[in-house]
Gaussian input, Z-matrix of N, CA and C with variables (Angstrom, degrees):
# hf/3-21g

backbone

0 1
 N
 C     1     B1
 C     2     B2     1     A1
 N     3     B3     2     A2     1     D1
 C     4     B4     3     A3     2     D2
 C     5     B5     4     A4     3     D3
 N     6     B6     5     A5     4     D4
 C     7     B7     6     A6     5     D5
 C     8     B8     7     A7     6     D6
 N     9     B9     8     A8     7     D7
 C    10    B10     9     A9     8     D8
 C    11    B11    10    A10     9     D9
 N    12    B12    11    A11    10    D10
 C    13    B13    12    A12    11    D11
 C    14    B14    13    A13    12    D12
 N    15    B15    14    A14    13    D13
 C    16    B16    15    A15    14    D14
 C    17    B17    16    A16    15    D15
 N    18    B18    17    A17    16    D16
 C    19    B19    18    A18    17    D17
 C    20    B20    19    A19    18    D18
 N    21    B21    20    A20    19    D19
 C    22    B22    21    A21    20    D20
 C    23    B23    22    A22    21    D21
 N    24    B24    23    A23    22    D22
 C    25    B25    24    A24    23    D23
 C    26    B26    25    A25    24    D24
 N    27    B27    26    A26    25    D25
 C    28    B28    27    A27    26    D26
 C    29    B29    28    A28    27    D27
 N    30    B30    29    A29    28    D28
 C    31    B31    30    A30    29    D29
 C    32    B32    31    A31    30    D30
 N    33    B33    32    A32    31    D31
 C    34    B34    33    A33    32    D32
 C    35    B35    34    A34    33    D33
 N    36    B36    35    A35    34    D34
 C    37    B37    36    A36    35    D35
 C    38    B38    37    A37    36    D36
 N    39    B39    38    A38    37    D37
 C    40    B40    39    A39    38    D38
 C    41    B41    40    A40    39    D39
 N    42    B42    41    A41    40    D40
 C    43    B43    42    A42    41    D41
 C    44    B44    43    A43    42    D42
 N    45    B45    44    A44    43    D43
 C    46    B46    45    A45    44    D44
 C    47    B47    46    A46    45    D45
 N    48    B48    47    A47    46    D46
 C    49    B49    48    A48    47    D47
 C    50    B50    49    A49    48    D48
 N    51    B51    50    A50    49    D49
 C    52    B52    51    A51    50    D50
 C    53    B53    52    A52    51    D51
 N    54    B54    53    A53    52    D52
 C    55    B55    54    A54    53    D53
 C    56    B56    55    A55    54    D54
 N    57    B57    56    A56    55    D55
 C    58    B58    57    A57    56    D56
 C    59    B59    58    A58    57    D57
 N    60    B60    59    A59    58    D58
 C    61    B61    60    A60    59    D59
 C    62    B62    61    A61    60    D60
 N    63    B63    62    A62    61    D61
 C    64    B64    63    A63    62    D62
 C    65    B65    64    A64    63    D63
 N    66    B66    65    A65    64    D64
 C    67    B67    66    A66    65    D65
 C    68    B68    67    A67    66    D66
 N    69    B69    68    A68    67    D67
 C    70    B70    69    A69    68    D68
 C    71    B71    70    A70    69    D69
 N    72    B72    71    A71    70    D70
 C    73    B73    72    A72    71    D71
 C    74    B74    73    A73    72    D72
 N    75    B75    74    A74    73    D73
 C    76    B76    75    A75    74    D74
 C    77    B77    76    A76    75    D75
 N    78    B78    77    A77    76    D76
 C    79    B79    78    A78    77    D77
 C    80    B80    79    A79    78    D78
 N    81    B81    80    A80    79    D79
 C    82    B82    81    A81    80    D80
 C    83    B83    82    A82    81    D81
 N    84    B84    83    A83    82    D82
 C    85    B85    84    A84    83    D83
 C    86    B86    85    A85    84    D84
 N    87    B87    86    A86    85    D85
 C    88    B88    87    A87    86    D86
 C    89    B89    88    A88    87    D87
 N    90    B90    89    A89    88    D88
 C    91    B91    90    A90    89    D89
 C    92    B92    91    A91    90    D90
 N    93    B93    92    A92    91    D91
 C    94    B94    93    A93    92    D92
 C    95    B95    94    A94    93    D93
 N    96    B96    95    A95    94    D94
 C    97    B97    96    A96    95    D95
 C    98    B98    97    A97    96    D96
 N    99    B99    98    A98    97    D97
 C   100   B100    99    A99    98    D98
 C   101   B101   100   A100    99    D99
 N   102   B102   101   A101   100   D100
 C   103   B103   102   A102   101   D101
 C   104   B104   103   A103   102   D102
 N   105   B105   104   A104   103   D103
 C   106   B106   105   A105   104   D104
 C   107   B107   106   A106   105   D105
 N   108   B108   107   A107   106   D106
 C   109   B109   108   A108   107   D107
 C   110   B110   109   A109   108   D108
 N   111   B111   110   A110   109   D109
 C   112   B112   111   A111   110   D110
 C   113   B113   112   A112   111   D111
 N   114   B114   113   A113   112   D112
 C   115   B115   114   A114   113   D113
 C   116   B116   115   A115   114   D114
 N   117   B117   116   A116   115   D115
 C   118   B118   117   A117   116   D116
 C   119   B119   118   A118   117   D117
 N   120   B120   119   A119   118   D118
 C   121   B121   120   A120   119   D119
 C   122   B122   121   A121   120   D120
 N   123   B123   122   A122   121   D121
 C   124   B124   123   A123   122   D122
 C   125   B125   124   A124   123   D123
 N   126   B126   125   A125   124   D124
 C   127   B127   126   A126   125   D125
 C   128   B128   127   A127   126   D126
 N   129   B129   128   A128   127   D127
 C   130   B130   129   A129   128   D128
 C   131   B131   130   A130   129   D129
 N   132   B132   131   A131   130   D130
 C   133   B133   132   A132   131   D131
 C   134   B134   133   A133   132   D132
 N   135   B135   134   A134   133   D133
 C   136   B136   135   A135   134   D134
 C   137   B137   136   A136   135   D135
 N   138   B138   137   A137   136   D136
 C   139   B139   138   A138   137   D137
 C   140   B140   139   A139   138   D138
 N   141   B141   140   A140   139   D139
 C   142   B142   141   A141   140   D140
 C   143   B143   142   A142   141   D141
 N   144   B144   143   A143   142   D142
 C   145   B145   144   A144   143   D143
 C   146   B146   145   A145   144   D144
 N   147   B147   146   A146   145   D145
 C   148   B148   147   A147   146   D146
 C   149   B149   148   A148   147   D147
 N   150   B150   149   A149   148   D148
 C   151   B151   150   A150   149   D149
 C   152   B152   151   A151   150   D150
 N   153   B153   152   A152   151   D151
 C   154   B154   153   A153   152   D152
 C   155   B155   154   A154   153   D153
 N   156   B156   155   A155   154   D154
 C   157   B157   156   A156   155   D155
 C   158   B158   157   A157   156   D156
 N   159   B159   158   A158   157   D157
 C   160   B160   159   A159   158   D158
 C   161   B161   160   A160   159   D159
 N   162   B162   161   A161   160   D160
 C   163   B163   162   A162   161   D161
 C   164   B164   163   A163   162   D162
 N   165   B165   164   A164   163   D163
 C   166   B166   165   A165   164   D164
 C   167   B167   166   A166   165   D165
 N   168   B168   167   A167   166   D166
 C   169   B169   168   A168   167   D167
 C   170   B170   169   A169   168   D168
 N   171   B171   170   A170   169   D169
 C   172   B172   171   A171   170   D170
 C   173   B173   172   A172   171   D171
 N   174   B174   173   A173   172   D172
 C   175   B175   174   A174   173   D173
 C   176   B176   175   A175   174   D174
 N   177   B177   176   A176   175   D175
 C   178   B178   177   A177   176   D176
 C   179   B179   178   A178   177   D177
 N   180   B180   179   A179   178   D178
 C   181   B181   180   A180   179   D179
 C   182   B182   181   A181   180   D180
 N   183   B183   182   A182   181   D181
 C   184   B184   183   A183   182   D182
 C   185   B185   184   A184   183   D183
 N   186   B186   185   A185   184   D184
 C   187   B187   186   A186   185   D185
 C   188   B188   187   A187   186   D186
 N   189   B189   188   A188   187   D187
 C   190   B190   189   A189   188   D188
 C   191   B191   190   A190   189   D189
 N   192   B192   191   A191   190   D190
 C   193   B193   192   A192   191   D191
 C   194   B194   193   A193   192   D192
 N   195   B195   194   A194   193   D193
 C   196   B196   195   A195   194   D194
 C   197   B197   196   A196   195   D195
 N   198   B198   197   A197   196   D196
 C   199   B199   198   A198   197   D197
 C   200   B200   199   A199   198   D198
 N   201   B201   200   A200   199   D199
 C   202   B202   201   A201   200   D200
 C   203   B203   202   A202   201   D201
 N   204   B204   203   A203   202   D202
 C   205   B205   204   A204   203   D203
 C   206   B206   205   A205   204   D204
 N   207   B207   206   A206   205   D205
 C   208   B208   207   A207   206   D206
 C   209   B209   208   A208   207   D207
 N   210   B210   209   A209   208   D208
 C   211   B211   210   A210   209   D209
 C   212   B212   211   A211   210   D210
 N   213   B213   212   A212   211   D211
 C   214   B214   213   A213   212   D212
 C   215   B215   214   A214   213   D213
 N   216   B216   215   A215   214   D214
 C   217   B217   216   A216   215   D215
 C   218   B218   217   A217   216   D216
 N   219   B219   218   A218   217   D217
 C   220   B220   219   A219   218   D218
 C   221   B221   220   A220   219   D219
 N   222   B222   221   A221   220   D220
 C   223   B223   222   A222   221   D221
 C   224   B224   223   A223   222   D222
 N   225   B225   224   A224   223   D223
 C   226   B226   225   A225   224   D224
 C   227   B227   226   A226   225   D225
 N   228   B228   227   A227   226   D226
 C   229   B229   228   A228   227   D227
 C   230   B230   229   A229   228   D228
 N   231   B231   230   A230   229   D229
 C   232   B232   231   A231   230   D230
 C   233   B233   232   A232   231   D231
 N   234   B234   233   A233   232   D232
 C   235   B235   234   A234   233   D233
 C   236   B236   235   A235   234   D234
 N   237   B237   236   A236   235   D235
 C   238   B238   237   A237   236   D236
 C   239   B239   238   A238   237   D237
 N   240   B240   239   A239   238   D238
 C   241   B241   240   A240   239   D239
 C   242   B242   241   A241   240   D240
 N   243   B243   242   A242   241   D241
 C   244   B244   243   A243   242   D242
 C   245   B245   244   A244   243   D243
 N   246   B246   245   A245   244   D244
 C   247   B247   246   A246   245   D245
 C   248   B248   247   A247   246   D246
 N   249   B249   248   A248   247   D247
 C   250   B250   249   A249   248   D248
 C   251   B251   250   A250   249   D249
 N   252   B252   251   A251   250   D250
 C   253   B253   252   A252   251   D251
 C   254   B254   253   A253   252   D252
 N   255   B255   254   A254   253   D253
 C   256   B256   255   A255   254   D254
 C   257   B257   256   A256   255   D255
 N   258   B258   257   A257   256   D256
 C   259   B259   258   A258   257   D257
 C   260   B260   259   A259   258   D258
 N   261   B261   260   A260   259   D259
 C   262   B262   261   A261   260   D260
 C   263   B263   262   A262   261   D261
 N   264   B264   263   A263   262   D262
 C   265   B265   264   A264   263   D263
 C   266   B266   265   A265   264   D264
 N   267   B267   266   A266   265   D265
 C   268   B268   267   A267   266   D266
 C   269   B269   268   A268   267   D267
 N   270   B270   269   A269   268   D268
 C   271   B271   270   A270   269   D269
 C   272   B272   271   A271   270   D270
 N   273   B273   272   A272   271   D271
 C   274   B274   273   A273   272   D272
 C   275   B275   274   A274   273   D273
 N   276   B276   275   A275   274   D274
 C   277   B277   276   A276   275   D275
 C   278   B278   277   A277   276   D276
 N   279   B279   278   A278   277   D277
 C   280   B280   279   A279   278   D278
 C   281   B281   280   A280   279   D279
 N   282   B282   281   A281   280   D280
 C   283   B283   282   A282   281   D281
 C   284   B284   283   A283   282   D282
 N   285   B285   284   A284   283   D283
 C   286   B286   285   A285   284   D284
 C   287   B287   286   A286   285   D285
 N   288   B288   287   A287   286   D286
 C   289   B289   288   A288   287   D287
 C   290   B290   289   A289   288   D288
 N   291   B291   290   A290   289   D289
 C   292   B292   291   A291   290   D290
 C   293   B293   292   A292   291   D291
 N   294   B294   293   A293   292   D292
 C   295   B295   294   A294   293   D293
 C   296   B296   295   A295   294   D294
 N   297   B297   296   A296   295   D295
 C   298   B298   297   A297   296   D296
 C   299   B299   298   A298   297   D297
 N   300   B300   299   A299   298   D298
 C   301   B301   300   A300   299   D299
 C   302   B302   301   A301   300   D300
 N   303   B303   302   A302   301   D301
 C   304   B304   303   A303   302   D302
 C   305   B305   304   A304   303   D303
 N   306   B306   305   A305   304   D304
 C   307   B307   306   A306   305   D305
 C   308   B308   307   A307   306   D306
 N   309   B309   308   A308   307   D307
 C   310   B310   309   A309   308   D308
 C   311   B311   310   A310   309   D309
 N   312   B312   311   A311   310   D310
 C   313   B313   312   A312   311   D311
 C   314   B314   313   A313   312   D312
 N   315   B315   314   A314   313   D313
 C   316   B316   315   A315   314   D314
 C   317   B317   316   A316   315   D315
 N   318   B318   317   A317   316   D316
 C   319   B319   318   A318   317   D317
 C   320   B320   319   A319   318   D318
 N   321   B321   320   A320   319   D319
 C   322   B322   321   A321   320   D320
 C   323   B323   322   A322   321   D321

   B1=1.4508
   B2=1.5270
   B3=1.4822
   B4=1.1539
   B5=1.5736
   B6=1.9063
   B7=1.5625
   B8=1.2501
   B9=1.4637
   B10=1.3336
   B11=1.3297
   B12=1.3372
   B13=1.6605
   B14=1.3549
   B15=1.5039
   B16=1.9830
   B17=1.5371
   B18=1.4736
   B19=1.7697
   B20=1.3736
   B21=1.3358
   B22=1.8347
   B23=1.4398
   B24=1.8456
   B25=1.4681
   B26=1.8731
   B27=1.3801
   B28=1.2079
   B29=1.9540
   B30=1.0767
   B31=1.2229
   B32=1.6878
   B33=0.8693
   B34=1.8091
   B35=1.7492
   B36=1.3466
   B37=2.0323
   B38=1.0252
   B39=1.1311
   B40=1.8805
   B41=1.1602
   B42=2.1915
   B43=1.2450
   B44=1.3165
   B45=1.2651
   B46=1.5469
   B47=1.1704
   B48=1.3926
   B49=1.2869
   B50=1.4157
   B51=1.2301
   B52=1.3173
   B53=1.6186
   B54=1.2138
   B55=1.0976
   B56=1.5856
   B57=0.9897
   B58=1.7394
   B59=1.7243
   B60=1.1234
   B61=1.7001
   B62=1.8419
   B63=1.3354
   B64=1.7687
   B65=1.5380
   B66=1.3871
   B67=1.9172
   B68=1.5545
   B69=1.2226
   B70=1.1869
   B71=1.2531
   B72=1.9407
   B73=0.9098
   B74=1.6757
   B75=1.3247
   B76=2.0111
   B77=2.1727
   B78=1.3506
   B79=2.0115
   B80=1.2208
   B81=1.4417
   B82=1.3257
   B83=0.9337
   B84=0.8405
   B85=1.9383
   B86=1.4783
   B87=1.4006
   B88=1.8783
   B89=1.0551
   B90=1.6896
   B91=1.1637
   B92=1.8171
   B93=1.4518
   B94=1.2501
   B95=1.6105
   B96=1.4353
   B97=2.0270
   B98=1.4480
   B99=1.2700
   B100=1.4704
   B101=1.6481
   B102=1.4135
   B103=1.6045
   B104=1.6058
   B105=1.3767
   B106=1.8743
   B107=1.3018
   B108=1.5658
   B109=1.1712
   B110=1.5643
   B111=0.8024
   B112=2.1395
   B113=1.6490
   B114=0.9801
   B115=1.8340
   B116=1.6593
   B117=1.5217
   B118=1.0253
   B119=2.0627
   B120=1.5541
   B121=2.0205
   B122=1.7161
   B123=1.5926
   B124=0.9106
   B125=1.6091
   B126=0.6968
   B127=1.3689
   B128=1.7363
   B129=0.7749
   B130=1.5616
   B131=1.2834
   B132=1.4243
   B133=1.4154
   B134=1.9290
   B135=1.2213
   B136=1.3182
   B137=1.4716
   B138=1.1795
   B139=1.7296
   B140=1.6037
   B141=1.6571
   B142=1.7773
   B143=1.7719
   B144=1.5903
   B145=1.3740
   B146=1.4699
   B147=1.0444
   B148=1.5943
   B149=1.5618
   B150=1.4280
   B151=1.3091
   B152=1.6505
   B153=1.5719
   B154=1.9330
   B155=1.1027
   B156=1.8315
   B157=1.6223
   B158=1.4283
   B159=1.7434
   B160=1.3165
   B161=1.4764
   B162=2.0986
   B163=1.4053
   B164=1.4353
   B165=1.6595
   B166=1.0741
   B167=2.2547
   B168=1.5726
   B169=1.4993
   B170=1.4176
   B171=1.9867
   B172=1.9346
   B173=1.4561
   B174=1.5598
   B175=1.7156
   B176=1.0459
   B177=1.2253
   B178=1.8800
   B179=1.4512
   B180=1.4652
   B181=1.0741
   B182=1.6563
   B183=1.3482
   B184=1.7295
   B185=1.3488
   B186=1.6512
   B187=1.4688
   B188=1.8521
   B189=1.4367
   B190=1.2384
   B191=1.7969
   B192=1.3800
   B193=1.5856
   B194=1.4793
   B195=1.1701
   B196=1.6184
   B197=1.6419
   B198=1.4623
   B199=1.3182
   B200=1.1873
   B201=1.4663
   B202=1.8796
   B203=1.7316
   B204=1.2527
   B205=1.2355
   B206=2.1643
   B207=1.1779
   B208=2.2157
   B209=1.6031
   B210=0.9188
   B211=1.4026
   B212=1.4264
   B213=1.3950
   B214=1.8576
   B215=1.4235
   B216=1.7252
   B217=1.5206
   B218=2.1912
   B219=1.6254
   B220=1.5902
   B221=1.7131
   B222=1.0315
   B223=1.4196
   B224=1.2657
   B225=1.1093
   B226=1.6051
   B227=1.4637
   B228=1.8458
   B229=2.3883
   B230=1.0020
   B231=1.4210
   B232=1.2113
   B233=1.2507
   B234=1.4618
   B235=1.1740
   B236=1.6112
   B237=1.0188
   B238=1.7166
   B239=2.1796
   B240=1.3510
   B241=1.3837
   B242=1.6601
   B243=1.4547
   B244=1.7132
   B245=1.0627
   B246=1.5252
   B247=1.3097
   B248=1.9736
   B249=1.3079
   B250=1.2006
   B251=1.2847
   B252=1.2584
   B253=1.6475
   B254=1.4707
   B255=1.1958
   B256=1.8538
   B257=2.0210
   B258=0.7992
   B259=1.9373
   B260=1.1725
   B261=0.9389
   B262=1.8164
   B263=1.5098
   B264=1.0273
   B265=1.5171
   B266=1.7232
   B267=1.7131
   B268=0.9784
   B269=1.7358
   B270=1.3070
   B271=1.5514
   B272=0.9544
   B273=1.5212
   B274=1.9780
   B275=1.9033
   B276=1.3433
   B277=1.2963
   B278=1.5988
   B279=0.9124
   B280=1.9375
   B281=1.3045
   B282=0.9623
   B283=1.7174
   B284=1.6756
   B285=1.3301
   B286=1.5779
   B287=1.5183
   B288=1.5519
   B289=1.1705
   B290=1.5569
   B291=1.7414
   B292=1.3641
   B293=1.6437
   B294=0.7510
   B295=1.8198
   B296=1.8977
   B297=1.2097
   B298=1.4653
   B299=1.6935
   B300=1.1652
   B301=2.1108
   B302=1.6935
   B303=1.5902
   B304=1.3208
   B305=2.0700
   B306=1.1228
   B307=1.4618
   B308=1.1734
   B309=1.4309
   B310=1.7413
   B311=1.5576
   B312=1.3701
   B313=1.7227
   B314=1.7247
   B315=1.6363
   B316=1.2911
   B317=2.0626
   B318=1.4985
   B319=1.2141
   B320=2.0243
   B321=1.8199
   B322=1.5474
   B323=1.4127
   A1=110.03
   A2=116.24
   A3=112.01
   A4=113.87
   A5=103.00
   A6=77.25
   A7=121.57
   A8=117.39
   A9=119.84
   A10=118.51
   A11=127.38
   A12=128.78
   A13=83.39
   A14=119.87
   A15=109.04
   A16=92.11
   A17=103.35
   A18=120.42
   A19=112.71
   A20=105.54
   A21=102.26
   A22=84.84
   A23=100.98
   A24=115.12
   A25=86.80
   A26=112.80
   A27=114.54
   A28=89.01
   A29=105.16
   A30=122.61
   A31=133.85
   A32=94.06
   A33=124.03
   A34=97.80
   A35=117.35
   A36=101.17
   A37=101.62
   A38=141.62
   A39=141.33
   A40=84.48
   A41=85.18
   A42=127.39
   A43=113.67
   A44=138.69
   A45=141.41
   A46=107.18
   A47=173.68
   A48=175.33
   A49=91.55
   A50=144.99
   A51=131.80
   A52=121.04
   A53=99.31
   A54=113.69
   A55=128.56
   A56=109.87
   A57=115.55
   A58=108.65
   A59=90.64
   A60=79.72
   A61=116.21
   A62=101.81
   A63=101.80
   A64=134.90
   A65=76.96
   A66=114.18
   A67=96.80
   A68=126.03
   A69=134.67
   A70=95.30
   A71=107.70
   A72=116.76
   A73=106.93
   A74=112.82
   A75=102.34
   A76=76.40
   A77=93.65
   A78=91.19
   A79=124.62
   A80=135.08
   A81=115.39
   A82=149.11
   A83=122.98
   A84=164.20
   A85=89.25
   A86=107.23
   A87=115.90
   A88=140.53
   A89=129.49
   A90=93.10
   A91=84.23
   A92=134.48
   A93=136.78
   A94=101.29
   A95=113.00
   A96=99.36
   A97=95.59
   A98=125.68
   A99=129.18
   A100=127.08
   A101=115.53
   A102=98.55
   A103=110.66
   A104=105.51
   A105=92.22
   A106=131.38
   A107=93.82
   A108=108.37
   A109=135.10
   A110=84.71
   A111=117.36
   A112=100.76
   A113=90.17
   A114=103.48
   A115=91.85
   A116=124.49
   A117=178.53
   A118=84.96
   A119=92.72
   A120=102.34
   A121=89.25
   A122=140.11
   A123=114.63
   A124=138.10
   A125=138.46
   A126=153.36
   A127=115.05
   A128=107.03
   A129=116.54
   A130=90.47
   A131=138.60
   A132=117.18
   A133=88.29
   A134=123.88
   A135=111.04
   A136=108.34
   A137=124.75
   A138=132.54
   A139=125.65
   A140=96.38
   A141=106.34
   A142=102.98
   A143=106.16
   A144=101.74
   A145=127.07
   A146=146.82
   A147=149.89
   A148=84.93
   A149=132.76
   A150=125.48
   A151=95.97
   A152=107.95
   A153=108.72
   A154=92.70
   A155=132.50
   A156=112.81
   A157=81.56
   A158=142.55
   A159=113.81
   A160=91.25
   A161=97.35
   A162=104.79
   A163=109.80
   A164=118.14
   A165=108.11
   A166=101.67
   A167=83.65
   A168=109.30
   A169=103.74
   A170=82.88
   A171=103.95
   A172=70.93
   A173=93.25
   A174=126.70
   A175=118.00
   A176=123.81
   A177=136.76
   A178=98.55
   A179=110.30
   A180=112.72
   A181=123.84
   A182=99.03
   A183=108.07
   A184=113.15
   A185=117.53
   A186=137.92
   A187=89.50
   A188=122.37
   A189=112.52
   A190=120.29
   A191=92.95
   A192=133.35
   A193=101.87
   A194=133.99
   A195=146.45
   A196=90.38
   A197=123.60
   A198=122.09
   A199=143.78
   A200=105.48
   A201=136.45
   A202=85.04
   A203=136.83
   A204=125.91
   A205=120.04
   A206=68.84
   A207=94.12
   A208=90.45
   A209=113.84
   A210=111.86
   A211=113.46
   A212=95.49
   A213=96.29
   A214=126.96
   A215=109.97
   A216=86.92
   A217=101.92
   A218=85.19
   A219=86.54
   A220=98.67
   A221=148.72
   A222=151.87
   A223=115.05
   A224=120.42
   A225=145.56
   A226=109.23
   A227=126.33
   A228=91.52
   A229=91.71
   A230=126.71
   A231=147.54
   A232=135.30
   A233=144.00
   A234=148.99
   A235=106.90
   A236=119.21
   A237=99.22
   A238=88.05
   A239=96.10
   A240=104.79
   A241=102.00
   A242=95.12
   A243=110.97
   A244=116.54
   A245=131.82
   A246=146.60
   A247=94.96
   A248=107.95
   A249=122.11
   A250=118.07
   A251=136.05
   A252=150.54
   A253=95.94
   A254=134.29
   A255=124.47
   A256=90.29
   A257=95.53
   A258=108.94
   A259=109.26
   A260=127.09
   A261=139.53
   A262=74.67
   A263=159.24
   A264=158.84
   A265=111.77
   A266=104.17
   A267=98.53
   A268=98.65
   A269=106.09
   A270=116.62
   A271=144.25
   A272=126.66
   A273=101.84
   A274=94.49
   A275=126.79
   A276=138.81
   A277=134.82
   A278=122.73
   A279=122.61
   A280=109.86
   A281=123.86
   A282=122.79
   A283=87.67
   A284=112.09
   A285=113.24
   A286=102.96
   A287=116.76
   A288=107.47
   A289=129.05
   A290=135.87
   A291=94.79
   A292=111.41
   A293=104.75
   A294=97.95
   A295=102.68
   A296=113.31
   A297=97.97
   A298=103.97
   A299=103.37
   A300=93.74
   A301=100.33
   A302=111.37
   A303=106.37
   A304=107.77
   A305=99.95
   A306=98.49
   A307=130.37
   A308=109.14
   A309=120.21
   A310=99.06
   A311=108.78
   A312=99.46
   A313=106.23
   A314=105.46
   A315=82.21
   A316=121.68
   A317=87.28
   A318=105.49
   A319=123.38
   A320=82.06
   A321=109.00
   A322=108.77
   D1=144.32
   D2=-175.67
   D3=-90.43
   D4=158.73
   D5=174.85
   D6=-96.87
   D7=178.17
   D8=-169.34
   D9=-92.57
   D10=148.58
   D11=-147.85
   D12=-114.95
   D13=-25.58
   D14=-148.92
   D15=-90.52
   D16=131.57
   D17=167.13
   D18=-76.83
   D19=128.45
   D20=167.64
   D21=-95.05
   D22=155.36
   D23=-170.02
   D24=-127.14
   D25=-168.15
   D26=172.49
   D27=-170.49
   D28=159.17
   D29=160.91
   D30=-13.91
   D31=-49.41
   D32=173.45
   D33=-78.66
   D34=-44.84
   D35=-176.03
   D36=-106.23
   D37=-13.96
   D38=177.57
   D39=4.64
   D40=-106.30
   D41=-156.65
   D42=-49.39
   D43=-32.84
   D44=155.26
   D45=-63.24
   D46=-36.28
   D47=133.56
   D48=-28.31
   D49=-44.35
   D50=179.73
   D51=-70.75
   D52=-52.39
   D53=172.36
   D54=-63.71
   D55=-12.99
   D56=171.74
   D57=-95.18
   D58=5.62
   D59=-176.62
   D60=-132.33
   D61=131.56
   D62=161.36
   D63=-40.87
   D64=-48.84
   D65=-156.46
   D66=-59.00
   D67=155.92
   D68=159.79
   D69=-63.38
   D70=149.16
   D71=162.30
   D72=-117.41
   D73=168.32
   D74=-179.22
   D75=-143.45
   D76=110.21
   D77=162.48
   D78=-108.90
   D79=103.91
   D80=161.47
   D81=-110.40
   D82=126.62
   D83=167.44
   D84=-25.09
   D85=84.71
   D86=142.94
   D87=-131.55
   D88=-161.28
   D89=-172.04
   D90=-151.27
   D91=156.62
   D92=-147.95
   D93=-93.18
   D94=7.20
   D95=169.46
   D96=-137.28
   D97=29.87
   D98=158.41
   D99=-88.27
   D100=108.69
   D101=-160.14
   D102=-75.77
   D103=-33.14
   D104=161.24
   D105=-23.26
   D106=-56.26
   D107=173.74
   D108=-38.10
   D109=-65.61
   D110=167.40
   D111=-41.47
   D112=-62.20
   D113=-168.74
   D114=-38.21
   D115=-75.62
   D116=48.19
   D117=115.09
   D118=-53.30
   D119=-148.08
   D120=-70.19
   D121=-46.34
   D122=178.66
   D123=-69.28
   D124=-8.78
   D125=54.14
   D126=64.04
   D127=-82.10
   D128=179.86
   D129=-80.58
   D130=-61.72
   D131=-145.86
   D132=-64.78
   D133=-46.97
   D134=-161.04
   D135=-52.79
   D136=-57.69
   D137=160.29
   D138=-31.56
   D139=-23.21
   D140=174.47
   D141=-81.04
   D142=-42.89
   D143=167.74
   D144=-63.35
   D145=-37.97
   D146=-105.00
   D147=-143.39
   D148=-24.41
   D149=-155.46
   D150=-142.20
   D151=85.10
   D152=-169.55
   D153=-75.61
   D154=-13.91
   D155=-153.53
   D156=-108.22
   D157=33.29
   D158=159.85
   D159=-156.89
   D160=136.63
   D161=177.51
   D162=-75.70
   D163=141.76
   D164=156.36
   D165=-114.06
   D166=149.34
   D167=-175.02
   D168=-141.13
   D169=145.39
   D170=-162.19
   D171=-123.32
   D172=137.13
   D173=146.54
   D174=-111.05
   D175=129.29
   D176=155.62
   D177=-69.25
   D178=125.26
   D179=166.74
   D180=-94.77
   D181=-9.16
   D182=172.71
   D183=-73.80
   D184=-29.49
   D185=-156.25
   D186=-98.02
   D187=-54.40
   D188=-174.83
   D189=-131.38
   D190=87.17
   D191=-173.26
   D192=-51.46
   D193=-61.95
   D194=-167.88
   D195=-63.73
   D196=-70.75
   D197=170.27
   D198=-10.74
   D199=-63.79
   D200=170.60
   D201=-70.12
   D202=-58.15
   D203=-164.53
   D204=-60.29
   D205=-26.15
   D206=-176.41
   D207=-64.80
   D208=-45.72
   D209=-158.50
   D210=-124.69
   D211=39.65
   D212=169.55
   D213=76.60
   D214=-13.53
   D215=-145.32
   D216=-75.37
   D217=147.34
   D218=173.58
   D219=-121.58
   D220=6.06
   D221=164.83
   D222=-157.99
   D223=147.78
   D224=178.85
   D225=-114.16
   D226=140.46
   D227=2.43
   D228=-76.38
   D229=173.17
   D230=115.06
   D231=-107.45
   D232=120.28
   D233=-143.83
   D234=-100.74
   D235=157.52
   D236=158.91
   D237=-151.69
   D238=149.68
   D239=175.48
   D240=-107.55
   D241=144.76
   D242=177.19
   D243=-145.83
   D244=130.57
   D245=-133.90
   D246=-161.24
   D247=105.73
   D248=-172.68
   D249=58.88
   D250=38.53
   D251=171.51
   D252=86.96
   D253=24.20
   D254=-161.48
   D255=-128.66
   D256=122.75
   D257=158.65
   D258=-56.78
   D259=114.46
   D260=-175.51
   D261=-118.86
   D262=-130.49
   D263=-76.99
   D264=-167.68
   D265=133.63
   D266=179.44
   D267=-123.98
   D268=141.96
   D269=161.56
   D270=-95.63
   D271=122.63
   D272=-159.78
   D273=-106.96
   D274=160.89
   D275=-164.38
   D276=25.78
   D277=-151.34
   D278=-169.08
   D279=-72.43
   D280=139.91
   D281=-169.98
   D282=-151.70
   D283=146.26
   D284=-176.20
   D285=-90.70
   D286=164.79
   D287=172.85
   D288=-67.46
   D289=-9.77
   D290=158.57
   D291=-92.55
   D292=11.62
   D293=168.90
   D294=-78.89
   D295=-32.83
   D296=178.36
   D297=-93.90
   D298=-11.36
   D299=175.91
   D300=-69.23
   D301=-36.56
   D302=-168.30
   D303=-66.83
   D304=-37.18
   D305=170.17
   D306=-63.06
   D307=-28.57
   D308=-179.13
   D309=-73.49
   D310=-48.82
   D311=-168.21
   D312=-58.51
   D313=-17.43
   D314=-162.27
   D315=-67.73
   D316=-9.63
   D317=-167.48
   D318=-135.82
   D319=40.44
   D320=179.05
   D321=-116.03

C-alpha cells in the first residue's frame, strides 16, 4: 500500500500550514460518515501523489466546527483551493479526478 501524501490539518495548524507554504494548497472539508465523501478520499490521495507541487489537506468538519464555519462551509465535501494563504476557489461536492487536475493546473 502506498503511503499517503494528504495532511489532515485541524484548527490549531490551518493557518500555519498555510502559511509555510508556496504550493497550492486544495483542502477538503469532510466528514468520516459522509459517503460523498468516501467516494471523494481515493481521489485525493491519488492527486496527493501525482501532484508534489500541491498540498492536498483533509478537514473533519465534525472535529473542527469554527473551521467549516471560517469558510462557509454549508455541505460536504467541499473543497476550496489556496494559493499563497488567499482562497482562489471553492468547490462544492464529487468532482472526478481530471476535473480536479484541470483546476490544480490552473493554479500550479
Amino acid at each position: 500500500m502506498a503511503i499517503s501524501n494528504v495532511i489532515n490539518a485541524n484548527e490549531a495548524s490551518f493557518d500555519k500550514l498555510l502559511a509555510s507554504t508556496s504550493k497550492p494548497v486544495l483542502v477538503d472539508f469532510y466528514a468520516d460518515w459522509c459517503g460523498p465523501c468516501k467516494m471523494l478520499g481515493p481521489i485525493l490521495e491519488q492527486l496527493s501523489r501525482d501532484y508534489k507541487d500541491v498540498l492536498v489537506v483533509k478537514i473533519d468538519v465534525d472535529s473542527n466546527q469554527n473551521l467549516a464555519a471560517k469558510f462557509g462551509i454549508r455541505s460536504i465535501p467541499t473543497m476550496i483551493i489556496f494559493k499563497d494563504s488567499e482562497n482562489k476557489e471553492t468547490l462544492n461536492g464529487v468532482m472526478t479526478q481530471p476535473q480536479l487536475e484541470a483546476k490544480l493546473k490552473q493554479y500550479s
